[in-house]
C-alpha positions in Angstrom: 0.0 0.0 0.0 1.5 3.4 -0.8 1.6 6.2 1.7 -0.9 8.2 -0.2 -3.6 5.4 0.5 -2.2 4.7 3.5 -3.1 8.7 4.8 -6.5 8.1 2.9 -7.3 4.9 4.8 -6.5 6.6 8.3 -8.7 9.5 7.0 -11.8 7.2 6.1 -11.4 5.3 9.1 -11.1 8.9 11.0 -14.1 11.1 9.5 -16.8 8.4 8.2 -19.4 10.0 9.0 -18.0 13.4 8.2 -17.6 11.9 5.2 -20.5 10.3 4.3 -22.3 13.4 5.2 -19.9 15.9 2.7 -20.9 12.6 0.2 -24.5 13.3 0.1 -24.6 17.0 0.3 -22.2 16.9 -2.3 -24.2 14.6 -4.3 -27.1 17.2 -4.0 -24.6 19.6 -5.4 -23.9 17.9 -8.4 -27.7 17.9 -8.9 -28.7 21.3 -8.3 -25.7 23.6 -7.5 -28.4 26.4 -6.9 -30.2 24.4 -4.2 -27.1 23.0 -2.5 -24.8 25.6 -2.7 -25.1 27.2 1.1 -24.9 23.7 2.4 -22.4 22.2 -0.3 -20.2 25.5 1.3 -20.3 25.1 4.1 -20.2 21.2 5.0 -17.1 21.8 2.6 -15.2 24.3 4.5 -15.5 21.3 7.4 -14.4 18.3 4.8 -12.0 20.9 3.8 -10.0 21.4 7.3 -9.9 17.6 7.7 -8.5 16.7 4.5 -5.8 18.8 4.7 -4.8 18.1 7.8 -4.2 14.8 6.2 -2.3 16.5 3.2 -0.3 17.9 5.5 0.2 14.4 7.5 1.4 13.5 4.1 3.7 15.9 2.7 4.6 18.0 5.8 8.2 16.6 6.0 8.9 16.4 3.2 8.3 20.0 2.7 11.0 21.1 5.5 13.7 18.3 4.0 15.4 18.5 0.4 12.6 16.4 -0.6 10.2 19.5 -1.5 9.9 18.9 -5.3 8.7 15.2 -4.6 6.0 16.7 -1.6 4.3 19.0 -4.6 3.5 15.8 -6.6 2.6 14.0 -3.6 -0.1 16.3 -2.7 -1.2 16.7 -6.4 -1.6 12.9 -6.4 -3.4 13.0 -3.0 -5.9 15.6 -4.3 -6.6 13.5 -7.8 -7.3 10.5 -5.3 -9.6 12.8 -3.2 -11.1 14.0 -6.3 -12.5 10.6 -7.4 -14.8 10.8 -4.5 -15.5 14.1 -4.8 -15.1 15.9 -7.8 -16.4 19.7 -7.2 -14.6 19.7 -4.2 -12.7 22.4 -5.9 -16.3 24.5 -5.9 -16.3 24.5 -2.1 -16.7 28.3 -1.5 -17.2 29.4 -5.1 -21.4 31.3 -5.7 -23.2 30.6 -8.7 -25.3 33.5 -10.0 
């Protein structure tokens, strides 16, 4: 297992049900952005905190050692595995007119 699933193991077996909640609101999302998108923003500012604490569980060493190059395309491939479950996390925040 590589560290990156490693870190999101720990997280899943951390935050289910602060996952499965961000899940469903951010399946309404996807549905109607217009509906969802006071709840989508804030239940993500909460998923947000947590899943970069476990970025930075990831990559925070890394980042003070030589190894800095190597911790930016850690965390890129820790957000594309994040992103499979949730794909408009990057929306968290964002208003739709």
């Amino acid at each position: 297992m590589t560290k990156i699933q490693t870190v999101i193991k720990e997280l899943r077996e951390k935050h289910p049900i602060q996952l499965e909640d961000f899940q469903n609101v951010h399946n309404a999302y996807m549905r109607d952005r217009k509906k969802y998108q006071d709840t989508f923003n804030q239940k993500g500012k909460e998923i947000l905190k947590i899943l970069r604490k476990y970025e930075n569980i990831l990559c925070g060493k890394q980042e003070r050692s030589n190894m800095a190059r190597y911790s930016s395309s850690l965390s890129e491939k820790y957000w594309i595995e994040i992103k499979k479950d949730f794909p408009m996390i990057d929306f968290v925040g964002a208003k739709i007119s």
